[in-house]
C-alpha positions in Angstrom: 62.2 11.6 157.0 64.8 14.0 158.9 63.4 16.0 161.4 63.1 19.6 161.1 65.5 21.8 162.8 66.4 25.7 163.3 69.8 25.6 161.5 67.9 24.4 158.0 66.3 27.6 158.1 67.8 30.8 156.4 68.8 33.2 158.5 66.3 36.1 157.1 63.3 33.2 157.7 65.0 32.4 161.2 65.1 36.3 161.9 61.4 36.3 160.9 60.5 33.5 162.7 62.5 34.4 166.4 61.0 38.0 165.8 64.5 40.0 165.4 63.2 42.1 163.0 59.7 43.9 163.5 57.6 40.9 164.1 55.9 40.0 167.5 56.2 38.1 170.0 54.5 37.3 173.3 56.6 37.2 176.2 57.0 33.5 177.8 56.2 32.7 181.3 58.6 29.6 183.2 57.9 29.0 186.9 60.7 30.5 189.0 61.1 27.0 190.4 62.0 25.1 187.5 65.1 27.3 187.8 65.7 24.8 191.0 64.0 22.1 190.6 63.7 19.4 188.7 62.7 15.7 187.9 65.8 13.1 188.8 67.2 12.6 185.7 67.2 16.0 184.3 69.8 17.3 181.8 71.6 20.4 180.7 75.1 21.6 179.2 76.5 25.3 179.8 75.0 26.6 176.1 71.4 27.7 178.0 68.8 26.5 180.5 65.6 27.1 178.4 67.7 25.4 175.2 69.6 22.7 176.3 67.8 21.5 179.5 65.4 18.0 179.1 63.2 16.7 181.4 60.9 13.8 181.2 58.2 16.0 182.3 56.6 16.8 178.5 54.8 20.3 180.2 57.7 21.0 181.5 59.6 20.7 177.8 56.5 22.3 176.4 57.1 25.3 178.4 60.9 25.2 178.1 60.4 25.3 174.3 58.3 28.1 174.2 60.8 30.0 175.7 64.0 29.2 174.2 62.1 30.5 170.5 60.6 33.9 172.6 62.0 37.0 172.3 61.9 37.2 176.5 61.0 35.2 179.4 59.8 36.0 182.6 60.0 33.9 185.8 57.4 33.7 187.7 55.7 35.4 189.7 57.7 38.0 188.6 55.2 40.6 186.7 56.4 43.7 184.7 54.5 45.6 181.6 56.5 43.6 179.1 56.1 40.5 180.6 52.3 40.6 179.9 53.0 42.4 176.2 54.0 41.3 172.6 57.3 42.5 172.0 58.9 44.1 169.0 62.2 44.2 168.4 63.0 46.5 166.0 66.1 46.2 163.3 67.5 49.8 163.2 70.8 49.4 162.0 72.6 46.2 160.1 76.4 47.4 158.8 78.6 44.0 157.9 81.7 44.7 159.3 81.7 47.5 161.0 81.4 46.0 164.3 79.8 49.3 165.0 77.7 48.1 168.4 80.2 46.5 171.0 81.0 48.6 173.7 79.1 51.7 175.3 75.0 52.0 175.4 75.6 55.5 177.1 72.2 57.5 177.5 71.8 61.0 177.0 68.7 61.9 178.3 68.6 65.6 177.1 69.3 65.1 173.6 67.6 61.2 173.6 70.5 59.7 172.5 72.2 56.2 172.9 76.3 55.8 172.3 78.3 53.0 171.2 81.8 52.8 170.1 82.9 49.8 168.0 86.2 50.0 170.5 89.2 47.6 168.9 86.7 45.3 167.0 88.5 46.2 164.1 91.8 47.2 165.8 94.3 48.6 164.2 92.0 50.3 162.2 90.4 53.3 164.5 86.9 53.1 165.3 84.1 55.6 166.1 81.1 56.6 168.4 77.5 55.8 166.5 75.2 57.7 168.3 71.5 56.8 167.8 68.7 59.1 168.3 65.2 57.4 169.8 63.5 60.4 168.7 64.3 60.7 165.2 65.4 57.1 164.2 68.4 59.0 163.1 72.2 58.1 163.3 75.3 60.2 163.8 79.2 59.0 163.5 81.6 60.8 166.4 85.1 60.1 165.3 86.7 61.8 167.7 87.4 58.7 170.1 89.3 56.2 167.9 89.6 53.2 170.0 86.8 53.6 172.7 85.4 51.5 175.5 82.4 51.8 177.8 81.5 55.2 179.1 78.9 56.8 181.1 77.2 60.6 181.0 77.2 62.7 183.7 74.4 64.9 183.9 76.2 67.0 186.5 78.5 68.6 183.6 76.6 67.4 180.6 79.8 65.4 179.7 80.3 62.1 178.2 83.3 60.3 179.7 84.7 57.3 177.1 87.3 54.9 178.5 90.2 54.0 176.0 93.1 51.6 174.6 96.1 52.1 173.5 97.7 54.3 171.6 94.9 56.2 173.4 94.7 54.6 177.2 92.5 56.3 179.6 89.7 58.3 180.2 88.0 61.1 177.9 85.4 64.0 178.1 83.1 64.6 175.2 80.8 67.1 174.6 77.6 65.8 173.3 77.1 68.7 171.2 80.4 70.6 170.8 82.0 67.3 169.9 85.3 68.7 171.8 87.3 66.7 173.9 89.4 66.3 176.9 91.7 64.0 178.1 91.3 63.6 182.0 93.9 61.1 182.8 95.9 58.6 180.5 98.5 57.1 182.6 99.7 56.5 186.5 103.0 57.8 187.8 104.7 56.9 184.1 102.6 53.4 184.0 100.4 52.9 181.2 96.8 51.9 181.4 96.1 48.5 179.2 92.0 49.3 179.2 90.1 52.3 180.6 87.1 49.6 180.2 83.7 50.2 182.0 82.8 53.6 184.2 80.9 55.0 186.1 79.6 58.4 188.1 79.0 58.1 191.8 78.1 60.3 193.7 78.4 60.6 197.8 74.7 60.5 199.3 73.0 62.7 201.9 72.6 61.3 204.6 69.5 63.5 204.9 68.1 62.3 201.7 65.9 58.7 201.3 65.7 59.0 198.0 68.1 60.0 194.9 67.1 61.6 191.9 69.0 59.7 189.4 69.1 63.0 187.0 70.2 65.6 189.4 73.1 66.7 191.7 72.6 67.3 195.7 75.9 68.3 196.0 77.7 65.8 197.5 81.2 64.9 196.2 81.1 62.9 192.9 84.0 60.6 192.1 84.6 58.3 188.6 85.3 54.4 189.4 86.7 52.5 186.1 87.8 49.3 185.2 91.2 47.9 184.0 92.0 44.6 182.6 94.5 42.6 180.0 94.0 39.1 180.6 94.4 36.3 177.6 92.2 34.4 179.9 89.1 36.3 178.6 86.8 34.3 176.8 88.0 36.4 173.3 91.3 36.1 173.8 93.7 39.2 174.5 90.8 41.5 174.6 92.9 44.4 174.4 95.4 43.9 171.3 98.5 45.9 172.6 101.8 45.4 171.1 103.6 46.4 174.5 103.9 45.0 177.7 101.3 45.3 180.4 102.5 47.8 182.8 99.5 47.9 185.6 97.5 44.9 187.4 94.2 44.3 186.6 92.0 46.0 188.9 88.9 49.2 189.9 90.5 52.5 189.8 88.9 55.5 191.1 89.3 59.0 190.2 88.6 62.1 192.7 87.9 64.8 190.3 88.2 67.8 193.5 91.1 66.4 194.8 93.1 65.3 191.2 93.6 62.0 192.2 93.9 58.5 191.1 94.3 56.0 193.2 93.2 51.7 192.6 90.7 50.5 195.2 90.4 46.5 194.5 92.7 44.6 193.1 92.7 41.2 190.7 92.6 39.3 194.2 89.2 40.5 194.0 88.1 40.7 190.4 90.0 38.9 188.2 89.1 40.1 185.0 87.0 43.5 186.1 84.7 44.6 183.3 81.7 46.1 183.6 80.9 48.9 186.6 77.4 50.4 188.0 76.0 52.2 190.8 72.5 51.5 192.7 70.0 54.2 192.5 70.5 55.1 195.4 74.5 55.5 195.1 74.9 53.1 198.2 76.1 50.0 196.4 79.0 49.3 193.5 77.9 46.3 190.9 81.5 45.0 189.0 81.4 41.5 186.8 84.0 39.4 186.4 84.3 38.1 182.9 86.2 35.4 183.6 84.3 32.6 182.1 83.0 29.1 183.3 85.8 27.8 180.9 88.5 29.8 182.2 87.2 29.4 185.8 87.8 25.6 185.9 84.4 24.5 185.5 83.7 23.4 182.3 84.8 20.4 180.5 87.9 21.3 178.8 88.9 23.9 180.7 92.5 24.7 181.7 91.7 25.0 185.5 92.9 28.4 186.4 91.3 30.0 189.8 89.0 26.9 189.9 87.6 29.6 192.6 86.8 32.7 190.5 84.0 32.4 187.9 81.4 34.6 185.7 80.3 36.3 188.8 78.7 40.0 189.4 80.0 41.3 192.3 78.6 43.9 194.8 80.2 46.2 197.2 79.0 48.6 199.7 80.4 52.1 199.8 81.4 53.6 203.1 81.5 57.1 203.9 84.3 58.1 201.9 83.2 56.1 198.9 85.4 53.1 199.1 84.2 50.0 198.5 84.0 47.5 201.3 82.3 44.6 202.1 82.5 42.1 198.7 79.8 39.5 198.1 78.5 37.2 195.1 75.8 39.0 193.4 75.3 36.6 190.8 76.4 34.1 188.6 76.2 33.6 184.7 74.4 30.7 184.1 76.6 30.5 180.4 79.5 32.6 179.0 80.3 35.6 181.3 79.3 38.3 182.5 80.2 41.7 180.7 77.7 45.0 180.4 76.0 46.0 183.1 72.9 48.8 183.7 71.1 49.4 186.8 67.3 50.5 186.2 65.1 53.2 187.8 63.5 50.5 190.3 67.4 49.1 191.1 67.0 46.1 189.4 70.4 44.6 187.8 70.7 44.3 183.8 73.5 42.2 182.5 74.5 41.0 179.4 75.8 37.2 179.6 76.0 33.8 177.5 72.2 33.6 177.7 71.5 36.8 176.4 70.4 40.1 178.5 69.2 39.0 182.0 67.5 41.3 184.7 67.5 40.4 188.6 66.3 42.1 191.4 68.1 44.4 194.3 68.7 41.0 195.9 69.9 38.3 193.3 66.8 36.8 192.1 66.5 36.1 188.4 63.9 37.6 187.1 64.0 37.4 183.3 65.7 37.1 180.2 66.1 38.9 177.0 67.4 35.8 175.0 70.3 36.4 172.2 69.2 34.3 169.9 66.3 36.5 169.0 68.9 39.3 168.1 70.8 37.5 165.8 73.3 36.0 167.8 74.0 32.9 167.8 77.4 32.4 168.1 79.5 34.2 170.8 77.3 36.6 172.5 76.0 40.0 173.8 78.7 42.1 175.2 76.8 45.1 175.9 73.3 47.2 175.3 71.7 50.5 176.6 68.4 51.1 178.8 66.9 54.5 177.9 63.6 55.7 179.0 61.4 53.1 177.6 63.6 51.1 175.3 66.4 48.6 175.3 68.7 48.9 172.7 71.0 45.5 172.0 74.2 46.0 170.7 74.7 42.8 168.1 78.2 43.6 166.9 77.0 45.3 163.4 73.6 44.9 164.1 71.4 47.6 166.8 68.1 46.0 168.0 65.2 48.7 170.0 62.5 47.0 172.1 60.3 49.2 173.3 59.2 47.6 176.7 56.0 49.5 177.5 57.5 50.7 180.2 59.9 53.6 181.8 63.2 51.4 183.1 65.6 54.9 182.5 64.9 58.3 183.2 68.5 58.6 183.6 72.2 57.4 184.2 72.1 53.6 184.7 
């Protein structure tokens, strides 16, 4: 008789039964040591750990099992409110087509709001901002911005600032309400941006202060750090589909918004292919990933063996007292894929989304869980970006929008 697998099921009845739609689903638990050891013999491919990893320890594939068909894992003894709680994703949107949720998951706290622009998924047609209200279940399309990126709000001005591609390269300022627009910066000394990608707000601390609030201004000097990248070496392909040549390196940019000035402040020796870009609660310490792949890195079978040193790393940076950043280090690695969106919680804990899915470490590296793709729908390619606010992640799934509500506040704020 043939044995039963996943891809005989429909994918309404496999959406049913992974829990992508409304249905629950407890939380699984693996040991955080099976993440580093296991019995000789042990195998796995670079598709997923929980997935494709077999052991001849049956508890062990028990346990492995469980989790590869839960909505979320956590690794113990890591404990968090929905990690002890049945999860329900919830469907809100599902547009064929419209590639509608790829880029942004920008929160606006004030107005409970969640941005995404569908960026060049359907280049050269223009695209649009869906913004998605948690209070109201409600939806509202922004045209304004017709080939978008990532973006942040800053509560300091109450502005949303989009990154952009060409015809349209650089930076932006939306009001949330007013809907007008403003175009900060769009090119350097003549040279044309490829990708305005990923952004971010960071503001100088006080030295006074132990604490930030992550809503409100102290004063200090704010600056805007953004990432730029072109690179066929991206797991996509040409990510950004110019029809003109690449006039600036790869590379962070930061803008002084006192001083009018834009200057880059690390290069592709660095970053490779820079992508995503947060700040630490506390405003000390800049998270970047790399999104060159394991592929494209040299490790994987197959692979063309470019900068067999690089791979899907996070980076981390300290910034020194005139907000530079110094002092480089591996954060992380993706355990599949590459790494691509990034949010920071309330707490400081690192949210990424990768090959695996969504996956959350701590302040210092350690993998604390997993918010796998599969149980959003995607099983091919993968998660490029989502958005933490207040209590809820929101997954971006290409035309699809998933809301877990984590029974928990991760986001009061800008993360």
């Amino acid at each position: 008789m043939m044995a039963f697998r996943r891809e005989h099921l429909t994918p309404i009845i496999r959406d049913i039964i992974l829990g992508t739609l409304t249905c629950a689903a407890f939380t699984a638990h693996v040991p955080g040591t099976l993440t580093y050891l296991l019995p000789d013999g042990f195998s796995s491919n670079y598709q997923s750990f929980l997935g494709h990893t077999s052991t001849s320890d049956p508890n062990i594939q028990a346990i492995f099992s469980t989790a590869a068909d839960s909505v979320a894992t956590c690794y113990t003894p890591f404990t968090a409110p929905f990690c002890e709680t049945v999860l329900k994703p919830q469907l809100v949107a599902d547009w064929p087509g419209s590639g509608a949720f790829f880029e942004g998951g920008i929160y606006i706290p004030r107005l409970h709001e969640v941005w995404f622009t569908s960026s060049y998924a359907k280049y050269p047609t223009p695209g649009y901002i869906t913004a998605y209200n948690l209070s109201t279940s409600t939806f509202r399309h922004i045209p304004q911005i017709a080939y978008g990126a990532g973006g942040i709000y800053n509560p300091n001005d109450d502005k949303v600032y989009i990154g952009a591609i060409p015809p349209t390269p650089g930076v932006i300022a939306i009001d949330p309400e007013t809907l007008s627009t403003t175009t900060i910066f769009n090119s350097y000394f003549g040279l044309e941006f490829s990708c305005a990608d990923d952004l971010v707000w960071v503001t100088q601390p006080d030295p006074t202060d132990g604490e930030r609030n992550n809503t409100t201004s102290r004063g200090g000097r704010s600056y805007m750090f953004f990432t730029h990248f072109y690179s066929p070496l991206e797991p996509d392909g040409p990510v950004v589909p110019i029809n003109r040549p690449v006039q600036l390196p790869n590379g962070v940019w930061r803008w002084d918004p006192a001083e009018k000035t834009l200057r880059p402040v690390i290069s592709r020796l660095d970053i490779p292919i820079p992508n995503g870009i947060r700040v630490s609660p506390d405003h000390r310490t800049l998270y970047i990933t790399d999104s060159l792949s394991i592929e494209a890195g040299g490790s994987a079978h197959g692979s063309s063996g470019y900068a067999p040193t690089a791979g899907p790393n996070v980076y981390a940076y300290d910034l020194d007292d005139e907000m530079l950043p110094v002092n480089r280090r591996v954060f992380s690695i993706a355990r599949s894929g590459y790494p691509d969106g990034i949010h920071i919680d309330d707490e400081g804990r690192v949210w990424t989304a990768e090959g695996e899915g969504i996956v959350v470490r701590s302040p210092r590296g350690t993998t604390l869980a997993l918010f796998s793709q599969r149980a959003f729908g995607m099983e091919e390619g993968q998660i490029a970006n989502f958005g933490l606010a207040n209590d809820s992640l929101l997954v971006a799934a290409m035309d699809r929008l998933y809301v877990v509500r984590l029974g928990m506040v991760v986001a009061k704020g800008q993360t």
